[in-house]
C-alpha positions in Angstrom: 27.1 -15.6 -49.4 30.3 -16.2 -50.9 31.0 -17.2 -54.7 33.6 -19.6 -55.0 35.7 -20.9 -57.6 36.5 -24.2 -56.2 34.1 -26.7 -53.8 34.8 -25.6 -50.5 35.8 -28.9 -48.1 33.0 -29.7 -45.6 33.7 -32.8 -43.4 30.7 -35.0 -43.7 28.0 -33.1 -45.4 24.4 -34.4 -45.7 24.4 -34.3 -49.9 21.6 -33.7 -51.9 21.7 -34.4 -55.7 19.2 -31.8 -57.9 20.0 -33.9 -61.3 17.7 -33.0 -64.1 14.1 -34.4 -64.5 14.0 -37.9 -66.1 11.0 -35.7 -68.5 13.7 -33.6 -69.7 16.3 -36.3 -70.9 13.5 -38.3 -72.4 13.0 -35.6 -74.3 16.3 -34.6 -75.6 16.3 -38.7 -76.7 13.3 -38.5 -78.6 15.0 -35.8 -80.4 17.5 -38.1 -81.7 15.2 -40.5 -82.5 13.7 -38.3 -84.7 16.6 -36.1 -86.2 17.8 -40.5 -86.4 14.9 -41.3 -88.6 14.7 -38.4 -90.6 18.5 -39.3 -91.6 17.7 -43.0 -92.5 14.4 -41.7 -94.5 16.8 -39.6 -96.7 19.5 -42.0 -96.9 16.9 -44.3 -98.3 15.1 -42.2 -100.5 18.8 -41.8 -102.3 18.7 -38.3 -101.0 22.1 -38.4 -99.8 23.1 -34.6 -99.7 20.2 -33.5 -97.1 21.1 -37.2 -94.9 24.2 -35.8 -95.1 23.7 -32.3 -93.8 21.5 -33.9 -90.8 24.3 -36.0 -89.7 26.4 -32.5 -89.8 23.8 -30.8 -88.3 22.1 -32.6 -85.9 25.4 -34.6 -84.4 26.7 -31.6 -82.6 23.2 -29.6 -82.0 22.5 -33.1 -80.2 25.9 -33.2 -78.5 25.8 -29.9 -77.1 22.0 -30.9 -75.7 22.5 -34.0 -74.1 26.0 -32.3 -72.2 23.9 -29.2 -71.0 20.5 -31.2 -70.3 22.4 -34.3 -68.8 25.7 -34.3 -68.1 26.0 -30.7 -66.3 23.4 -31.1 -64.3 24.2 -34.4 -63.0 26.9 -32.4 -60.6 24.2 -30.1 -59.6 24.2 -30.7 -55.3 23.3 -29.2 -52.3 25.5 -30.0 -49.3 24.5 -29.2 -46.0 27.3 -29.1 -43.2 27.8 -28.2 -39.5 26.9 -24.4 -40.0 27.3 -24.1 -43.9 25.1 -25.0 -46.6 26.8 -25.1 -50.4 24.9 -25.0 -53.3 27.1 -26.3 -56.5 25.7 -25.9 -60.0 28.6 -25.7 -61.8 29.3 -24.7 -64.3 27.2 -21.6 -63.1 28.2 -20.9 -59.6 29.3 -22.5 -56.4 27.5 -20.7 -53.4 28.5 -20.9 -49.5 26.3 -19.3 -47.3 26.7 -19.3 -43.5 24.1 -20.5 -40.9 24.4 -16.7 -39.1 23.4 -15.0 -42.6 20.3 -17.5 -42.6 17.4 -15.0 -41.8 14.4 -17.4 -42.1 13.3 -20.8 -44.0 10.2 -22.0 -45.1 8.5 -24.7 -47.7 6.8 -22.9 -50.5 5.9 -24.1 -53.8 7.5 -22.9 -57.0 4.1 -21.8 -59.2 2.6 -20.0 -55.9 5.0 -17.8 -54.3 4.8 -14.4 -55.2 8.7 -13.9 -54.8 9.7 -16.0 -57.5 7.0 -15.0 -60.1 8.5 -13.1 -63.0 12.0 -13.8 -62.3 14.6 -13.4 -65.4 17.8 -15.6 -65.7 21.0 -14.0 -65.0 23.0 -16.7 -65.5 22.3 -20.7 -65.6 19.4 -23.1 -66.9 15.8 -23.3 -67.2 14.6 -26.5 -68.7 11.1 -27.5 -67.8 10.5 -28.1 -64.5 14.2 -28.1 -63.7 16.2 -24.3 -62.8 19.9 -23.6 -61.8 21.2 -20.3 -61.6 21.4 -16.9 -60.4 17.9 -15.3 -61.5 16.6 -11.2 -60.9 13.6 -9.9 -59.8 11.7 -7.5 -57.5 14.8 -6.1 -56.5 16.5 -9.0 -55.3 18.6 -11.5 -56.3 17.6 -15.2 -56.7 19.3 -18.3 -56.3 17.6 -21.2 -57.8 18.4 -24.9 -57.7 15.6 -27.1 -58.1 13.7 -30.2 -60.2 10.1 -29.7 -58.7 7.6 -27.0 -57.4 8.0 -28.4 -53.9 10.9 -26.1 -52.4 12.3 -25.1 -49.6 13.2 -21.3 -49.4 15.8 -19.5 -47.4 16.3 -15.6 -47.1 19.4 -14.0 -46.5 20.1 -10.0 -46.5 21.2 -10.4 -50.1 19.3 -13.0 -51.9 16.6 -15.8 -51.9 17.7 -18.9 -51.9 15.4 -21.6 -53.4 16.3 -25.1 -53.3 14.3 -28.0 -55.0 16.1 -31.7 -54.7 14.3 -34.9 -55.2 13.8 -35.0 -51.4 12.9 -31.6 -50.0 11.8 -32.9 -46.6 15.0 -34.7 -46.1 16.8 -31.4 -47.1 14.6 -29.2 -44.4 15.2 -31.7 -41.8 18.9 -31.3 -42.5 18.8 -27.8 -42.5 17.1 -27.9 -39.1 19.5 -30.0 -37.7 22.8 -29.4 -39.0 22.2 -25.7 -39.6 20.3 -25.2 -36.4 17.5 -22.7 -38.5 13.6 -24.0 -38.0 12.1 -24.6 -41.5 8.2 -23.0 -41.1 
């Protein structure tokens, strides 16, 4: 596995987009909604000073939200090439591994394997259901990407790679066939 600091080129990748649950976004909005009422309330109770220090609070504690829960993780991808599989979620990482460094695949789900129980963020997001990032545990090194429990798993010599897109049969058949490794 390589880390890279810019997208490397595949020519015709199968492409599969791990964008943020819909659960999570409705969430961030009823936020607003509410920090959005809460203004109006004090605006018309003549409580101008505390509407005015939720507009200054909430605007950019809302901003910064809806860029991390939304707009980030809209570029979060798998690509699967001829021999190489990518996994972008930037602003995190970018990894490349090679088919050849691909010691064995298999569907799992995200609440019952034992390997990614207890795992602790190194660097990315963990938002609900949804996880990006480089996570530790049990000696190894993890590499999440996923919106869902249903995932399909690949081990390397250095790390566990766990990839959850919105469809993870698509992905494993894609893996099998472009990557040439048999998803158990």
């Amino acid at each position: 596995m390589t880390d890279d600091a810019a997208t490397p080129t595949l020519p015709d990748p199968d492409v599969f987009p791990v964008p943020m649950p819909l659960s999570v976004i409705l969430g961030v909005l009823l936020l607003a909604l509410l920090a959005a009422g809460l203004t109006a309330w004090f605006f018309k109770g003549h409580m101008f000073m505390a509407g005015s220090v939720m507009i200054v609070i909430f605007t950019p504690i809302l901003s910064i939200a809806w860029y991390a829960l939304y707009m980030k993780p809209k570029d979060t991808r798998i690509l699967v090439g001829d021999g190489t599989l990518v996994v972008e979620a930037p602003p995190y990482f970018t990894a490349t591994f090679q088919a050849g460094s691909i010691r064995k695949a298999y569907r799992c789900r995200l609440d019952q394997e034992e390997h990614l129980a207890g795992l602790t963020k190194d660097s990315g997001v963990s938002s609900g259901p949804y996880r990006a990032g480089i996570f530790k545990g049990k000696g190894r090194e993890t590499v999440i990407v996923c919106r869902r429990k249903d995932l399909v798993c690949l081990v390397t010599d250095e790390r566990l790679v766990a990839l959850g897109p919105r469809d993870p049969e698509a992905l494993a058949a894609a893996i099998e066939r472009r990557l040439g490794v048999k998803v158990e």
